[in-house]
N, C-alpha and C positions, 0 to 999 in steps of 0.2 A: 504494500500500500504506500502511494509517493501523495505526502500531505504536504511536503514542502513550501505549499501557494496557501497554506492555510495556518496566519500566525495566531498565538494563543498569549496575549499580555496579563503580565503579572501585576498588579498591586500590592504590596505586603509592608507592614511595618517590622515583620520580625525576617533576620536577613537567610534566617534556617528553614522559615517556611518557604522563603521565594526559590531558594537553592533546592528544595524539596520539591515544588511545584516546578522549577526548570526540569530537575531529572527526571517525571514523570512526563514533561512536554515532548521533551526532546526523545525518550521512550518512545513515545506515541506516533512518532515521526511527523511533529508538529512543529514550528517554528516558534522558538522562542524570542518574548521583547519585555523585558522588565522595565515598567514605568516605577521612578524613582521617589515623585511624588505626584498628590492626586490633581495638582497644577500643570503637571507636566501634559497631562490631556489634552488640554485645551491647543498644543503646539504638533498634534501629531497627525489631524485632519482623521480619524480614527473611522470614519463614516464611508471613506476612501478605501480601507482598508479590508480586506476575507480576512476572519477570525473570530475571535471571542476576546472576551477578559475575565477572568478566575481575579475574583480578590479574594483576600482574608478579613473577618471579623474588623480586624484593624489594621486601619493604613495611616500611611505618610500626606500628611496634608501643612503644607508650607514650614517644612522641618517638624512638625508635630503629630504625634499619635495622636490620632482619633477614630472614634467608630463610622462603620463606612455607611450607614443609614443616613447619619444627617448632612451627606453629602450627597449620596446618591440618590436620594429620593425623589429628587425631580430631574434626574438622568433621563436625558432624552435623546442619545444619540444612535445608531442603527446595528449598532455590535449588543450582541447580546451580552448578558452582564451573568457571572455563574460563581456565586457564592459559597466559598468554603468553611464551614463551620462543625464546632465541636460534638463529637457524640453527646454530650446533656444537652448541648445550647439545641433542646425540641421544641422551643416556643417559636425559633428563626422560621424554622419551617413548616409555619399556620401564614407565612409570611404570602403575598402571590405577587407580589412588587418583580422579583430575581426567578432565578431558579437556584437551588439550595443541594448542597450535594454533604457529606458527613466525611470530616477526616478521619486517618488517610486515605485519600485517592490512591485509588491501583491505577493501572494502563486500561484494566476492560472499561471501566467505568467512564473515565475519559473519555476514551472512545466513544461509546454510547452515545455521549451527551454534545460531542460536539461533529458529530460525522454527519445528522442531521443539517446541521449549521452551514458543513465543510460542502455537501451535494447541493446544497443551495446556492451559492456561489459559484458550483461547478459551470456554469452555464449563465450566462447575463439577460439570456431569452426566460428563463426559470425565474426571475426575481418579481415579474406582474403574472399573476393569474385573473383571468377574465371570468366572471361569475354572470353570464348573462349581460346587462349594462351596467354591471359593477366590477371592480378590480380589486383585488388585494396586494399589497405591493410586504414582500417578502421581506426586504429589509429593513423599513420603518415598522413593520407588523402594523400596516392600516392600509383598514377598507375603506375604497372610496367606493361612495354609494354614488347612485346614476344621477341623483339631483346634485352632488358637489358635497354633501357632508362626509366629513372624517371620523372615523372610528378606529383610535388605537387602542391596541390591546399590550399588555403585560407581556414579558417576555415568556411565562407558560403559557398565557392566552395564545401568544404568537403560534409557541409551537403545538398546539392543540389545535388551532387553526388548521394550520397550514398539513397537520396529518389527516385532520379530516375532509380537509376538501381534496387532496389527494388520493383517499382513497373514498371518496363520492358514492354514496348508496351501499357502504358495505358496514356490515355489521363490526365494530371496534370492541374486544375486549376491554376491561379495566386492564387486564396484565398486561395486554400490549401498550394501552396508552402508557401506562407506567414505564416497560423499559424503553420503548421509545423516545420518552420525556425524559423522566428521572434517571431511570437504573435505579435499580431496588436500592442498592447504598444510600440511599439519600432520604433514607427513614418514612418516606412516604407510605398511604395505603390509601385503600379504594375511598374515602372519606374524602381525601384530596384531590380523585378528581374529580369526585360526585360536586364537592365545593366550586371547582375553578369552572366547570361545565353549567354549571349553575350561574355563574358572574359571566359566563360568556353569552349562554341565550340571553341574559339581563341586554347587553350589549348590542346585540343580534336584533332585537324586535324593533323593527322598523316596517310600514305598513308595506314599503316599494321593495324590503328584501324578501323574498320570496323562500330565503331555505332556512333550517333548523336542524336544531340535534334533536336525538326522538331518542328514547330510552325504551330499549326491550328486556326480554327478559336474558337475552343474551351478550347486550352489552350496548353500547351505542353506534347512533347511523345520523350520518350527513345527508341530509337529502331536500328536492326542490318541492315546497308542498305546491 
């Protein structure tokens, strides 16, 4: 697998963790870029850029520790953002702002979570899908609706989105959304996606969008009612 076009930036305040999450990148056959502080963003056009960014709990923000919440919460840029956090810290992950993953990261899990990200990129014709007279644009994770409103969604919105319009009229496991999403490491269960699938019809009910997720008793389905 050559991932080399597909880089994976670091944020970290602690220099053990970043050296940790390099060796698992570079594992991964992912290109590594360690951002130094969480200032340094704003100089790297990051929207430009096929990849992700893995932070830690706490990062470097203008030489100082701090938590990455009260910076990142109105992160609005088109890399998705995939949070690494302690096996106790389980309240992080009732969070649907990121995606949340449990340390340590192995390679599969990595994998997992960002190969999704890496095939979307693969291809620049793949980044608009056309829904009828509407669009979803892959990168910003927002649908344009046919009159001109915008509907962003959360970076699991995103990729619950975008697996479900992908595979259009078929019935989705909770396991599958799971490892496709998460990978089981990442302390989730079927409650999380019952939740996020729940804030995404919230999202979705517009009278000109014509499709839904419909809940059976075998799992869920995209489809145009």
């Amino acid at each position: 697998m050559n991932n080399t076009s597909f880089k994976i930036f670091t944020l970290c305040a602690d220099t053990l963790v970043t050296e940790a999450f390099k060796s698992i990148i570079l594992a991964s056959g992912y290109e590594h870029f360690s951002l130094k502080d969480f200032s340094s963003m704003n100089d790297l056009e990051l929207s430009n850029r096929h990849g992700l960014i893995l932070i830690d709990e706490n990062i470097i923000v203008n030489g100082r520790k701090e938590n990455y919440l009260k910076f990142f919460k109105n992160y609005t840029d088109s890399l998705p953002v995939l949070v690494a956090v302690s096996e106790s810290d389980k309240e992080f992950l009732k969070r649907d702002i990121f995606t949340y993953v449990t340390k340590p990261i192995n390679i599969s899990t990595l994998q997992q979570l960002a190969e999704p990200y890496r095939d979307n990129f693969a291809d620049e014709g793949l980044n608009l899908i056309q829904l009828d007279d509407h669009s979803y644009n892959i990168n910003s994770r927002t649908l344009v609706l046919a009159d001109g409103k915008n509907v962003r969604f959360t970076n699991f919105e995103g990729g619950l989105m975008l697996i479900f319009i992908k595979n259009s009229n078929k019935t989705l496991t909770t396991k599958f959304l799971l490892e496709n999403i998460l990978g089981y490491s990442s302390g989730a269960d079927s409650n999380t996606i019952k939740t996020h699938i729940w804030r995404l019809r919230k999202k979705l009910n517009y009278d000109n969008f014509q499709f839904d997720i419909v809940n059976t008793k075998e799992g869920y389905v995209f489809k145009k009612y």
